[in-house]
N, C-alpha and C positions, 0 to 999 in steps of 0.2 A: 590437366587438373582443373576442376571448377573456380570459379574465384571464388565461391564461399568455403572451400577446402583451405585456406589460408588464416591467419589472422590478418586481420585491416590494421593499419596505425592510423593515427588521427591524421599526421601529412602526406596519408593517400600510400607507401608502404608496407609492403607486405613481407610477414616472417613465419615461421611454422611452429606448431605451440611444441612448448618444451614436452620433451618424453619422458620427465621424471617430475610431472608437479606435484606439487606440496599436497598432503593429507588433506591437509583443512586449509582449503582455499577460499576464505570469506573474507571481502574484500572492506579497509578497514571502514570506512562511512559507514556500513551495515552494521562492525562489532562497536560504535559509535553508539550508533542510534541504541542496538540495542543494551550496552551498557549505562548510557541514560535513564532508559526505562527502567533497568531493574534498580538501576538508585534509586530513583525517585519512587519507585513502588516501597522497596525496602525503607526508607525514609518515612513515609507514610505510615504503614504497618508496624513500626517500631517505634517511633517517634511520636507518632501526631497523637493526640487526645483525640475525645472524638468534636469539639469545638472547632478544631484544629483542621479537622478531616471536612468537615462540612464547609467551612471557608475556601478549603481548595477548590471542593468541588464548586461550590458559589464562583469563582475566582479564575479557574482553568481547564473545568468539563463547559463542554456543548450544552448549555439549555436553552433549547431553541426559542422560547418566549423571552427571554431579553435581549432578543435584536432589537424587541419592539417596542420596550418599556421604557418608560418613563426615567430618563441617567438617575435620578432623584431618588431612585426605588430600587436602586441595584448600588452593591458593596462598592462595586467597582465601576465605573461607566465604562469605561476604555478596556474591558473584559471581552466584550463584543467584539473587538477588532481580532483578536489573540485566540480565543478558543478554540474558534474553526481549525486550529493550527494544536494547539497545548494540552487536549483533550487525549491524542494519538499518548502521548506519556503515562496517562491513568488506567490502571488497570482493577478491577473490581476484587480478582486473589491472584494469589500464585498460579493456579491454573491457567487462566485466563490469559496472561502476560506471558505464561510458556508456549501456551500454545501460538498466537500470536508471535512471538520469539522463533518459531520450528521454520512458522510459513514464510518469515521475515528473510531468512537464514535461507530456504530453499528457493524462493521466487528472487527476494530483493536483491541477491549475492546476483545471481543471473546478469540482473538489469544494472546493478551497478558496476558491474566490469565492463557493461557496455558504455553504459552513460557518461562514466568516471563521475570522482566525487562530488563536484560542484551542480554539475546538470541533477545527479541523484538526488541531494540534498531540497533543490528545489523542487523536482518531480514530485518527491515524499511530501513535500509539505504543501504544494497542488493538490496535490491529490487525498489530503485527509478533508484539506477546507472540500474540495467535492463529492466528497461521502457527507462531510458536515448539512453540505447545502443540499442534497439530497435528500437526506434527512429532514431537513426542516421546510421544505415543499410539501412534505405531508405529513408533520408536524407543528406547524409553527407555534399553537397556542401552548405545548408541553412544556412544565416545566420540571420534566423528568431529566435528569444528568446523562450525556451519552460520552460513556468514556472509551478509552480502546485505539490503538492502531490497525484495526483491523480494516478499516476503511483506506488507510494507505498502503497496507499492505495488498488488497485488492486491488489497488492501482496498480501493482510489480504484478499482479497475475493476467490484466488483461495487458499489460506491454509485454510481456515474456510471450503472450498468445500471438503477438505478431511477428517474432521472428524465431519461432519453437517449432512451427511445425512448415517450415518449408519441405516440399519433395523432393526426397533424393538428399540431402543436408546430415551427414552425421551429425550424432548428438552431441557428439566432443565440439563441434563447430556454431554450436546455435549461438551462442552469444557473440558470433565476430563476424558471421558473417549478414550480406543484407538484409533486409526486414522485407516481407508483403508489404505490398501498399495496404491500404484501407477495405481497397475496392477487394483486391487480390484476396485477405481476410475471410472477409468476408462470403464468399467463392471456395474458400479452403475447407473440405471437411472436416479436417483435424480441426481447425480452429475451430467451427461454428459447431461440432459435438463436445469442446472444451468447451465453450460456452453456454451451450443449451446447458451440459450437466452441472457446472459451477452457478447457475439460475435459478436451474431445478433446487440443487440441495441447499440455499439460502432461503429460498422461499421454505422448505421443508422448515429450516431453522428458524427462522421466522415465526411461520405458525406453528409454531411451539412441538411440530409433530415429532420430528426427532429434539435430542436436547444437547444443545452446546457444551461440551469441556468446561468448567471453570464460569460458567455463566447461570445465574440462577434466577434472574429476573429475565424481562422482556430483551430482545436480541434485536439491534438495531442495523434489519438489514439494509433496509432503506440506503443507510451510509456505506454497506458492504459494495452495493451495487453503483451506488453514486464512484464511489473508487474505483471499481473496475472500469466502466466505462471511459473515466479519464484515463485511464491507463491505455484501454485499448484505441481511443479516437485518438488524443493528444499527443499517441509514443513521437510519429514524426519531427513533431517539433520540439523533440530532446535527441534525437536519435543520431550521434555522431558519423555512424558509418553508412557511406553514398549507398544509395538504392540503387540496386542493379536495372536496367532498362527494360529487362525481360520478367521483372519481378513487381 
């Protein structure tokens, strides 16, 4: 039996996955996160005026020109430190934050059985500030609002790309067992045609040629892509389970 045919424990242990798991195995950080969001959306949408709604955004979306403004000039100074991070909670409708929701639910459950809660928690919020910062590389002077998880959720899609498609690997075992290295990834067909294609259809989305679910304005792929990449370079240094030697 291979050693990725096993589950790994974190003190190096190994057991074999239950033969009768649960329906809906979403792992609870993930039903976490995203019962936040939909508070705070429904919160929002029910609640806020629109005075109300416009403060948030001023307050908790990403607008990339008050990194660089004047604290004097901004509602809040200390907004700056927190958005990169607080943005990933706002969602523009219903649509938007489902969709969003699906990808969180299929990619991020993956990565957070892997990670366990604490490593996940941090990853997620790595990884929106790196969409964020992406974002504002070729943004800076906007001061258009970028809301969405969609950037951190693209971080769970390029670290699931590193240990999804090893060869020979059941699909029942991709989350327990080792990861590619970077190099290996990289080298890996399945990875680098998940990648080519997840590139291709953001730019698509992007420039406006197809048109995003729940999105009606400009689509900030810039951040989609800044998340991925943290996903896929950074996985290792969250990645609890040893890398095999041959891998």
């Amino acid at each position: 039996m291979s050693d990725w045919q096993k589950d790994i424990d974190q003190d190096g242990s190994s057991r074999r996955p239950s033969d009768n798991p649960p329906a809906f195995n979403v792992p609870g950080m993930v039903l976490l996160l995203g019962t936040m969001m939909i508070a705070v959306h429904a919160a929002i949408t029910w609640l806020a005026n629109d005075e109300t709604y416009f403060w948030v955004l001023e307050v908790f979306a990403f607008v990339p020109i008050t990194m660089t403004m004047p604290p004097s000039h901004l509602i809040e100074p200390l907004a700056r430190f927190w958005s990169p991070f607080t943005h990933a909670f706002l969602h523009g409708d219903w649509t938007h934050l489902i969709v969003n929701l699906i990808w969180l639910m299929a990619f991020g459950s993956a990565v957070a059985k892997r990670l366990g809660a604490a490593r996940f928690l941090i990853f997620m919020a790595l990884a929106s500030a790196a969409g964020a910062g992406a974002h504002y590389v070729f943004h800076m002077a906007s001061n258009i609002p970028v809301i969405g998880a969609s950037g951190a959720v693209s971080g769970c899609m390029g670290a699931a790309a590193r240990f999804a498609f090893v060869p020979g690997r059941p699909v029942e075992q991709a989350a327990t067992g080792p990861a590619l290295s970077l190099i290996a990834s990289l080298q890996n067909r399945g990875v680098m045609t998940f990648v080519v294609i997840w590139f291709g259809l953001n730019w698509l989305f992007g420039a406006g040629i197809i048109p995003m679910p729940g999105v009606e304005g400009s689509i900030a792929w810039e951040a989609h892509m800044g998340g991925f990449l943290f996903g896929l370079l950074a996985f290792s240094s969250f990645d609890p389970v040893p890398r095999a030697a041959s891998i």
